[in-house]
Every structure is written in structure tokens, then in C-alpha cells.
C-alpha positions as CSV (number, residue, x, y, z in Angstrom):
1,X,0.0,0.0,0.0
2,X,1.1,3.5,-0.9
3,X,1.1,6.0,2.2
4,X,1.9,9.8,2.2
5,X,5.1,10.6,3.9
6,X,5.4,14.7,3.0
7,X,4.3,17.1,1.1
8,X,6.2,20.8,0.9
9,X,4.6,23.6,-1.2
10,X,6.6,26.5,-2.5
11,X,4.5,29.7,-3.8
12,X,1.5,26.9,-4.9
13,X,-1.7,29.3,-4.8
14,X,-1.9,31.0,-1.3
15,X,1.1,29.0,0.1
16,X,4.2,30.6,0.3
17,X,6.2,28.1,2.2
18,X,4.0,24.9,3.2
19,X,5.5,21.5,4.6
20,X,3.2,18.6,6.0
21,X,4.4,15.6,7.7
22,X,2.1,12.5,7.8
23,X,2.9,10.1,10.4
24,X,1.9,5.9,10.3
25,X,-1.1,5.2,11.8
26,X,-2.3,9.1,12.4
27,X,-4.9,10.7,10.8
28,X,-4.8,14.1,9.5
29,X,-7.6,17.4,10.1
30,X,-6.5,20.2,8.1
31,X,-9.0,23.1,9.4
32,X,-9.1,26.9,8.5
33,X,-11.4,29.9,7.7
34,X,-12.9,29.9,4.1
35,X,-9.9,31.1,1.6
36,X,-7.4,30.0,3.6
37,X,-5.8,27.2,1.4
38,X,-7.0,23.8,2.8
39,X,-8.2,22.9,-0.9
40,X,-5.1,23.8,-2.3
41,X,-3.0,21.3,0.0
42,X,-5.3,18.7,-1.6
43,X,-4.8,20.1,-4.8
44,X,-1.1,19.9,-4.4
45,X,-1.2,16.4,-3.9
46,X,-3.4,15.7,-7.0
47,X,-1.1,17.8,-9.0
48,X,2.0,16.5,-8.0
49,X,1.0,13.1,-9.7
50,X,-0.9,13.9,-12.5
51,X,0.2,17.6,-13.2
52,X,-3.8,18.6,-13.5
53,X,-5.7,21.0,-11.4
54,X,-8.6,23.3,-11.4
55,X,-6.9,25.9,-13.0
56,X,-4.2,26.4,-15.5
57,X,-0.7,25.1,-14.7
58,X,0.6,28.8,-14.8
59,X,-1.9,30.3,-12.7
60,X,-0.9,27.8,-9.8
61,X,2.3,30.0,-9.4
62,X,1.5,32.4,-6.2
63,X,1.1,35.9,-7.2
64,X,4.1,38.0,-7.6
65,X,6.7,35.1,-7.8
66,X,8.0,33.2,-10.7
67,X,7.8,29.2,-9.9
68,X,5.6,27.3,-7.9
69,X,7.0,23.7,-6.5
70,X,5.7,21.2,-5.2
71,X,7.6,17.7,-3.8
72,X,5.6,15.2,-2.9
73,X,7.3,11.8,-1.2
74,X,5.2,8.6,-1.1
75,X,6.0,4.9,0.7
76,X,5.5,1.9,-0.1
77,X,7.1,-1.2,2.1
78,X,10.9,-0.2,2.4
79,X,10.9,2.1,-1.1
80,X,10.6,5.9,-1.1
81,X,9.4,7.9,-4.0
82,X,9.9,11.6,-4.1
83,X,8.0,13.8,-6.6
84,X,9.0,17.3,-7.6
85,X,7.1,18.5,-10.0
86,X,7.7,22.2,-10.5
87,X,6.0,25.3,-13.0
88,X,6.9,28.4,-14.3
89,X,4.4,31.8,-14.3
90,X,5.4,31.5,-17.9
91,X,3.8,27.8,-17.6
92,X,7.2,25.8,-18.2
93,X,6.6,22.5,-16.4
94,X,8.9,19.9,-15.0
95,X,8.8,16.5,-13.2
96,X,11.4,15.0,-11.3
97,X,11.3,11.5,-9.8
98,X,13.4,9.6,-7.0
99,X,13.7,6.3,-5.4
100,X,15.3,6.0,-2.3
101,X,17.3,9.4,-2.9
102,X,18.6,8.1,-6.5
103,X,17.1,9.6,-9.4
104,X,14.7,7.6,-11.5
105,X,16.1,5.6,-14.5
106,X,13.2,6.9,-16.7
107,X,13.6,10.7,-18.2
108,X,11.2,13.3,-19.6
109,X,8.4,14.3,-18.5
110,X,5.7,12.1,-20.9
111,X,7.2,8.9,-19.7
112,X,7.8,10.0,-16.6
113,X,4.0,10.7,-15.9
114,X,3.1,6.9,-17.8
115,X,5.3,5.5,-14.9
116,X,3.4,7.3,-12.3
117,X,0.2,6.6,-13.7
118,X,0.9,2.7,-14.7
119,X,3.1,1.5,-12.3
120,X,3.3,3.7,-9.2
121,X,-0.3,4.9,-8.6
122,X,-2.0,2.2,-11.2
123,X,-4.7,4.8,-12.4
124,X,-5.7,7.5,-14.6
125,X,-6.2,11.1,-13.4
126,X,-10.0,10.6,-14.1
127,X,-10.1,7.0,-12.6
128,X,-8.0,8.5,-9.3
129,X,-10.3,11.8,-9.0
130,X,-13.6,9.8,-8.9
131,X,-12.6,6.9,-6.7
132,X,-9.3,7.7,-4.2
133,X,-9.5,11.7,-4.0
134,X,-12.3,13.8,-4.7
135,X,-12.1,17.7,-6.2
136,X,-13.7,20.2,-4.8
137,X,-16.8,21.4,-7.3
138,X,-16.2,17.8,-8.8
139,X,-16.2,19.4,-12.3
140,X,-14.4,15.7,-13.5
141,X,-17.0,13.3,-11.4
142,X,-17.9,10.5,-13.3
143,X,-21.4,11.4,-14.3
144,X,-20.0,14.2,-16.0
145,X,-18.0,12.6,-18.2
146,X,-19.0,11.4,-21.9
147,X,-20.2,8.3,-22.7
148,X,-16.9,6.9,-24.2
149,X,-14.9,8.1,-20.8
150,X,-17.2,6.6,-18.7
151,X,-16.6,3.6,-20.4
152,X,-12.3,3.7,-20.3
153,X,-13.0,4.3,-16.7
154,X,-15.3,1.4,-16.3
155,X,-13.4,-0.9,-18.1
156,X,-10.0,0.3,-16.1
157,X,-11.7,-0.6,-13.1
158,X,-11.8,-4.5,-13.8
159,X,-8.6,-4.3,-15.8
160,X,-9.9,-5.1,-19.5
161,X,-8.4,-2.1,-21.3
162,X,-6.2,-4.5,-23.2
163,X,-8.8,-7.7,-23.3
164,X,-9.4,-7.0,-27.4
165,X,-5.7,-7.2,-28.1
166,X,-5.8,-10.1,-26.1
167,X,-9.0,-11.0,-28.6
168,X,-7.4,-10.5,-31.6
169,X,-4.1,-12.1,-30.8
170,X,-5.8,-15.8,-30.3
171,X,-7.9,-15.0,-33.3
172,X,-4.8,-14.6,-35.2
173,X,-3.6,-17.5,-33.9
174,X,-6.1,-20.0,-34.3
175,X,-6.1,-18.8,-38.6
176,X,-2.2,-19.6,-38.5
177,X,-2.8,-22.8,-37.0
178,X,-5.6,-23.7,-39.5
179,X,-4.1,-22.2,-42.4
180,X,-0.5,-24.4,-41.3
181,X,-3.2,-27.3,-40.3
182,X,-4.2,-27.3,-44.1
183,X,-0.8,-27.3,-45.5
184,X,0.3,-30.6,-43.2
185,X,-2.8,-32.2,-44.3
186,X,-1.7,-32.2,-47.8
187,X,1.1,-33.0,-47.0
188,X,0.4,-35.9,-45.0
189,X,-1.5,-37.1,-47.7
190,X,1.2,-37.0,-50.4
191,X,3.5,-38.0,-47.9
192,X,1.1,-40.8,-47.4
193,X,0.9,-41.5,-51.0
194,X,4.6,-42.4,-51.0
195,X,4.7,-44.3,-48.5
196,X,2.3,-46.2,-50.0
197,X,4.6,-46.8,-52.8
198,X,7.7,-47.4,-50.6
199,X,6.2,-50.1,-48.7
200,X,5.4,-52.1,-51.6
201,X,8.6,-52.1,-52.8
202,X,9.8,-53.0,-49.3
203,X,7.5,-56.0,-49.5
204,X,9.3,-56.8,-52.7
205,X,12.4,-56.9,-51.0
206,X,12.1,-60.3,-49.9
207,X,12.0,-61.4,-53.7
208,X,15.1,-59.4,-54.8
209,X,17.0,-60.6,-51.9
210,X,16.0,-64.6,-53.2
211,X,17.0,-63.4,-56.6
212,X,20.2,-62.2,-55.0
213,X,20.9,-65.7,-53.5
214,X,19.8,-67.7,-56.5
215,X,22.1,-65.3,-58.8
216,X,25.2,-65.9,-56.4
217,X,24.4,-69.7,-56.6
218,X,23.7,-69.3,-59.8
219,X,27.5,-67.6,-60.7
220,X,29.2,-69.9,-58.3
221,X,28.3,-73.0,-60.4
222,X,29.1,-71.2,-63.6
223,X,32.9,-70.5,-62.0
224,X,33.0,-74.3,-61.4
225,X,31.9,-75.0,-64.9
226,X,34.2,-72.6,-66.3
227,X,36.8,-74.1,-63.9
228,X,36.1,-77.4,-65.5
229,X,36.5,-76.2,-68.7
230,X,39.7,-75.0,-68.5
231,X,40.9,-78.1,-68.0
232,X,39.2,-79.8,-70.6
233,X,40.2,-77.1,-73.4
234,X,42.8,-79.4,-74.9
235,X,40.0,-82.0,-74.9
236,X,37.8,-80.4,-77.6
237,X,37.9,-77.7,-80.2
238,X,34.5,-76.4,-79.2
239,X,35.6,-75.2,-75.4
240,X,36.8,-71.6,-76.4
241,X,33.4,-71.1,-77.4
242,X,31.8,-72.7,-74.5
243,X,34.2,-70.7,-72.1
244,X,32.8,-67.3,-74.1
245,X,29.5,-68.5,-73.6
246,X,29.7,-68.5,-69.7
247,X,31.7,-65.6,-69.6
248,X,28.8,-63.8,-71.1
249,X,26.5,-65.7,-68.9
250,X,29.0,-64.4,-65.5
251,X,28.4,-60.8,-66.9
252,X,24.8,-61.2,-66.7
253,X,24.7,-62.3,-63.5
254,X,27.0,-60.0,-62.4
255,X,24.9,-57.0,-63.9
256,X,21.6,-58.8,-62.2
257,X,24.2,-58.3,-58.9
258,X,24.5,-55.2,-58.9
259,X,20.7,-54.2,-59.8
260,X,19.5,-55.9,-56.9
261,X,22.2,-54.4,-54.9
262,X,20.8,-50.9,-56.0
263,X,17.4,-51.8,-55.4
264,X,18.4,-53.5,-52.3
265,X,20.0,-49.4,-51.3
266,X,17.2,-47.8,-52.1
267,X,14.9,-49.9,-50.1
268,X,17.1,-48.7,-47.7
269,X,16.5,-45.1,-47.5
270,X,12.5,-46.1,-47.9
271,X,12.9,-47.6,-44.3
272,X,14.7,-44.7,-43.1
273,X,11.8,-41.9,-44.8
274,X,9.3,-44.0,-43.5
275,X,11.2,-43.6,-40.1
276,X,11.0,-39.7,-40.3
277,X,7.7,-39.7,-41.9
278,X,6.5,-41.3,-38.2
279,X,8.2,-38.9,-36.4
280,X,6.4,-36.2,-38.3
281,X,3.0,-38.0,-37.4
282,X,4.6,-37.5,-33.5
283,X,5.1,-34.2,-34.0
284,X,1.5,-33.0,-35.4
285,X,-0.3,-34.7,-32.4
286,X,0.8,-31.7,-29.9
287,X,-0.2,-28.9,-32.4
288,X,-3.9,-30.7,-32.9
289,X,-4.2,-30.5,-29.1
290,X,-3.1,-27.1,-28.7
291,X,-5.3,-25.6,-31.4
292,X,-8.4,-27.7,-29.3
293,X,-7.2,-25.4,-26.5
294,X,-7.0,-22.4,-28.1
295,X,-10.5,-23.0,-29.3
296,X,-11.6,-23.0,-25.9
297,X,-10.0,-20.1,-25.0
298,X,-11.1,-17.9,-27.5
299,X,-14.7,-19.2,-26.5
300,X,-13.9,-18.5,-22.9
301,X,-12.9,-15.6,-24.1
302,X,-15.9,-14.5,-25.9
303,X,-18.5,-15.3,-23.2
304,X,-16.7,-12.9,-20.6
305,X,-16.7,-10.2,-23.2
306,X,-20.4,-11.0,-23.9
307,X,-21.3,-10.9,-19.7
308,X,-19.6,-7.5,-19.9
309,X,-21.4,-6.1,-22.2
310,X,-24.6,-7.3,-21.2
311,X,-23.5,-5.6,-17.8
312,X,-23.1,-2.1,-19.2
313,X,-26.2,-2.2,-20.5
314,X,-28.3,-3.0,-17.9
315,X,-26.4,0.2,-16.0
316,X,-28.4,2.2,-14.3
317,X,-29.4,5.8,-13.9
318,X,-26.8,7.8,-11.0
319,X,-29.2,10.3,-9.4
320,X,-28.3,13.6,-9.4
321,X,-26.7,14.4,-5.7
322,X,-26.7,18.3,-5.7
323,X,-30.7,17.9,-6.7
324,X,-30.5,15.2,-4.0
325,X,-28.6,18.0,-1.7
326,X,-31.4,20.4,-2.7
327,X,-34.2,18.4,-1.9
328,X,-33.5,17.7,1.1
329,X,-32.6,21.7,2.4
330,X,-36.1,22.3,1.0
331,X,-38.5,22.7,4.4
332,X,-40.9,20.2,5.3
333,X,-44.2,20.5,6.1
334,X,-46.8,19.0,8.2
335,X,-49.4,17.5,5.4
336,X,-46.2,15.6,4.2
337,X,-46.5,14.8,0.5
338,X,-49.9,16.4,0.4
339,X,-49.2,20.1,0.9
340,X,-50.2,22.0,-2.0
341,X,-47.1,24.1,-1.7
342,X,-44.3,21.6,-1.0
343,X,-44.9,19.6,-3.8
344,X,-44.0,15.6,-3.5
345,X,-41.0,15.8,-1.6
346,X,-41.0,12.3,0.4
347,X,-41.4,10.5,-2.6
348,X,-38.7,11.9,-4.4
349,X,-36.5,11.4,-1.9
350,X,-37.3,7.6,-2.0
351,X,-37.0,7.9,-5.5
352,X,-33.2,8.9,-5.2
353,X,-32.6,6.5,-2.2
354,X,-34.1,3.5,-4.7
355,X,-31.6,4.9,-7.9
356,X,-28.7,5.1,-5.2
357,X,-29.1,1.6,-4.3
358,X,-29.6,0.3,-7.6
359,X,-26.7,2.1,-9.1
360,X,-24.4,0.9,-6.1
361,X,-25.8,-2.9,-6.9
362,X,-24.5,-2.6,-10.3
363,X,-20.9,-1.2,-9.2
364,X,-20.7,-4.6,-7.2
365,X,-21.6,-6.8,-10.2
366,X,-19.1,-4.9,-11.9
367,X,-16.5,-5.2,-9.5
368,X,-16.8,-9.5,-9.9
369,X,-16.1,-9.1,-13.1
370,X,-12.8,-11.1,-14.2
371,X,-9.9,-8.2,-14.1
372,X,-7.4,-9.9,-16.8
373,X,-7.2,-13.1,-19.2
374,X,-4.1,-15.5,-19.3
375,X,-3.1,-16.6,-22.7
């Protein structure tokens, strides 16, 4: 929890030389006549974070001098934070930052003030005005505000102001995963296609490997024959041409050899696509499971959007409180409601109580709402 340590104003509206010290535990009265600057010690608070006031940063600068200051220093478990945020009567404005006595890391004053906002204070000006610290003549109040700031502030609240990037990211998503779904399915199905192929001529291997066997046999005989007729070449005048005749019959076989040895190869490198083409099967499994969650998420995802929605249109009417204020200051009078000259003011005064309580019902429902979604 942030707590308010100091504050010291220098020339800031009425103050000339201010310094307030805010002790743990110990709450603060500030008390004075009418013009005396209480408001502008709250004001100085406001616009030492967001840099915004009532008036015009130049006309914050006490009359006759020529800067108004003011340093603000905040706590939160063991860190410090020290704002100085400083303007000009010419309306040059600066804002300086520490943490625990070391100057911030970030500089300028636009990113400066998004640090504030996002990660020290965690609100808007508008969202921090209607719900921490309220103005005095509450000319930023929520019901004053247009239709599309009303709903930033609303949707702030529960923490959705980044729920349709969030939308459109898994939407994104899912098309990739379909379009790269589509692609894999063809090519599983040419893939399939040749494997098709490859495993009948792995079936076939069994023959070319008989072949292989049969053609060895086969060449090992013809050796012995040609064996035998080398030593019967003086024996007849016809063995030269018998000798040719297995020779040619060798270099057959030997050709057959070395086909089925091919074949035999490429077999080979079937078994070993087939192998990776399994692996690939292993790998799609994961991506079909994840694209079944993403599904759900983006349905998930839709339904909280639609409960949303469905919750700021059943929002109701915020009665007016200075009519409220009014209403009630008006004098009563003994006939009650029936007094010609008081008009109904009993039943308008319910009237407001029932609005009141409806509108604070539907603050609750909003409040249940989920504040983030987790990709």
C-alpha cells in the first residue's frame, strides 16, 4: 500500500512556504477559515502526480513570484518515492522522480508521468479523482464525463483495457494454426501417398533378396563350370566357345548383382523416410491439441466479453446528488406529500434512495467481473 510521507509547497496558490508531515497510523484534520488554502493542500497532492488541477498550470504559481513547486514523497514497504514536479508563471513545467534518494532511471516528463500513472499509482487522473480523491466542485466526477470516458474508466476498473488485443491475438492465432493445419494435411496425404509406394517395394524386398541368393548360386556354379573347362580345353575344339558363352552368362549375373544391390539401397532409404515420416505424425499430435485449447480459449474468451457487455447495458441511472442536496434543504411541512405548496418531496426522496441503491448494486456486479485473461 502506498502511504503519504510529506508534502512541501513552495509559492503553490496561497502557500508561500507549506510542509506537511504524515505520520503511520495518524490521521490528518487540516482546518481553517474559508480562503485559507485547505483545498489547495489537496490540490497539491493531486497535481503533483498527474500535473492537472482546477486551473491552469501557470496560474498555480503564487502571485508576484515566478515558480511554484511542489515535492511530494510517497511509501511503499521499504521504497521511497519523491515527486518534484515544478511550474513556471510562464507555464514551463517539469517533473522529477526519485527512489530512495537516487534519481529515476526513466527521463522526460511524458514517460515520466506513464510510470506514475501505470506503475506507481496504477490509475488514470479521471479514474483516481472519482474513486481515491475527490475535487472540490467535482467538475471531473464521473457522471460528467461522456459516454466513451465513462466507459475507459469502467473498463480500467476491472482491468480489461487490453482484453481486445488479447482477442485479436488468439484470433490470429487460431487462422495460422488452421491455415499451417491445411498445408500438413496435404502434405500428409502425399506423404502418405509415397509411402504407399515405398512399402510395396519394401514387400518386394524379400524377392530381390531370393533373386540375389539364387544369382550368387547361380554364378558360383558357372565359375565351377568354367573351372572345368579349362581343364578340358585341350579335350575339344569347341571349349573356347563354350568358355565365351559362360563368360557372357558371368556378366549377366554380375549385372543382375549389382541391380539388386541398387534396389536392395534404395529400399534402404524407404525404411529410413518412412522412419522420419512417423516422427512427423509424433510431432503434429501436440499442435492438434493445442489448437483444441485455443478454441476454448477464444470461446472462454468470448463469453466474458459478452457478460460484460450485457452488464453495461443494464447500468443504471446515478441520481443527481446536488438535486438530491437540494431536496432535502427544501423545508418540510406538516401535510407531508400532500401540501399544496411543497410539492411531493417524500417520494422523491425515495425515489433517489431506490436509484442510489440500484446504481451501487450494479458497481458490485461490476467489480466481480474477471480483471485480466491468461493466454
Amino acid at each position: 500500500m502506498i502511504l503519504l510521507k510529506s508534502l512541501k509547497l513552495n509559492n503553490f496558490l496561497s502557500h508561500e512556504k507549506t510542509e506537511l508531515v504524515f505520520k503511520d497510523g495518524q490521521k490528518t484534520l487540516i482546518d481553517g477559515n474559508s480562503g485559507s488554502g485547505k483545498s489547495s493542500i489537496f490540490e497539491s497532492i493531486i497535481w503533483a502526480l498527474y500535473g492537472t488541477g482546477r486551473s491552469s498550470n501557470s496560474s498555480l504559481v503564487r502571485i508576484g513570484q515566478k515558480k511554484a513547486e511542489v515535492i511530494l514523497t510517497l511509501v511503499e514497504d521499504k521504497d521511497v518515492y519523491e515527486i518534484t514536479r515544478a511550474v513556471t508563471a510562464k507555464g514551463k513545467h517539469t517533473l522529477a522522480v526519485k527512489v530512495n534518494g537516487e534519481a529515476h532511471a526513466i527521463t522526460g516528463l511524458k514517460f515520466l508521468q506513464e510510470w506514475i500513472e501505470k506503475d506507481l499509482i496504477g490509475a488514470s487522473y479521471l479514474l483516481f479523482v472519482n474513486s481515491i480523491a475527490y475535487l472540490q466542485g467535482g467538475a471531473d466526477t464521473f457522471v460528467t464525463q461522456t459516454a466513451s470516458k465513462r466507459k475507459e474508466m469502467l473498463l480500467e476498473i476491472v482491468k480489461t483495457d487490453n482484453f481486445d488485443d488479447y482477442y485479436d491475438q488468439v484470433k490470429n492465432l487460431i487462422k495460422d494454426k488452421d491455415r499451417n493445419h491445411y498445408f500438413n494435411t496435404n502434405e500428409i496425404e502425399r506423404e502418405g501417398l509415397w509411402i504407399k509406394e515405398t512399402k510395396e517395394k519394401i514387400a518386394e524386398k524379400g524377392v530381390f533378396e531370393e533373386k540375389l541368393a539364387s544369382t550368387k548360386i547361380e554364378a558360383t556354379k558357372a565359375h565351377d563350370e568354367w573351372s572345368k573347362l579349362s581343364v578340358k580345353q585341350a579335350e575339344s575344339g569347341t571349349l573356347d566357345a563354350r568358355i565365351r558363352a559362360v563368360d557372357s552368362i558371368l556378366k549377366d549375373y554380375q549385372d543382375d548383382i549389382r541391380s539388386t544391390l541398387k534396389l536392395l539401397e534404395s529400399s534402404q532409404e524407404a525404411e529410413k523416410t518412412l522412419l522420419g515420416l512417423n516422427a512427423l505424425e509424433t510431432t503434429l499430435r501436440p499442435l492438434e491439441e493445442k489448437k483444441g485449447a485455443l478454441n476454448a480459449l477464444l470461446q472462454s474468451g468470448e463469453k466474458q466479453a459478452s457478460e460484460k457487455h450485457s452488464l453495461l447495458l443494464k447500468k443504471p441511472p446515478y441520481p443527481g446528488d446536488e438535486e438530491e442536496e437540494a431536496l432535502r434543504h427544501k423545508p418540510d411541512c406538516p401535510s407531508g406529500d400532500l401540501c399544496p405548496y411543497m410539492g411531493d418531496k417524500l417520494t422523491r426522496l425515495e425515489a433517489f434512495k431506490k436509484a442510489r441503491q440500484d446504481y451501487e448494486v450494479w458497481e458490485a456486479e461490476c467489480l466481480k467481473l474477471p480483471k485480466d485473461i491468461d493466454i
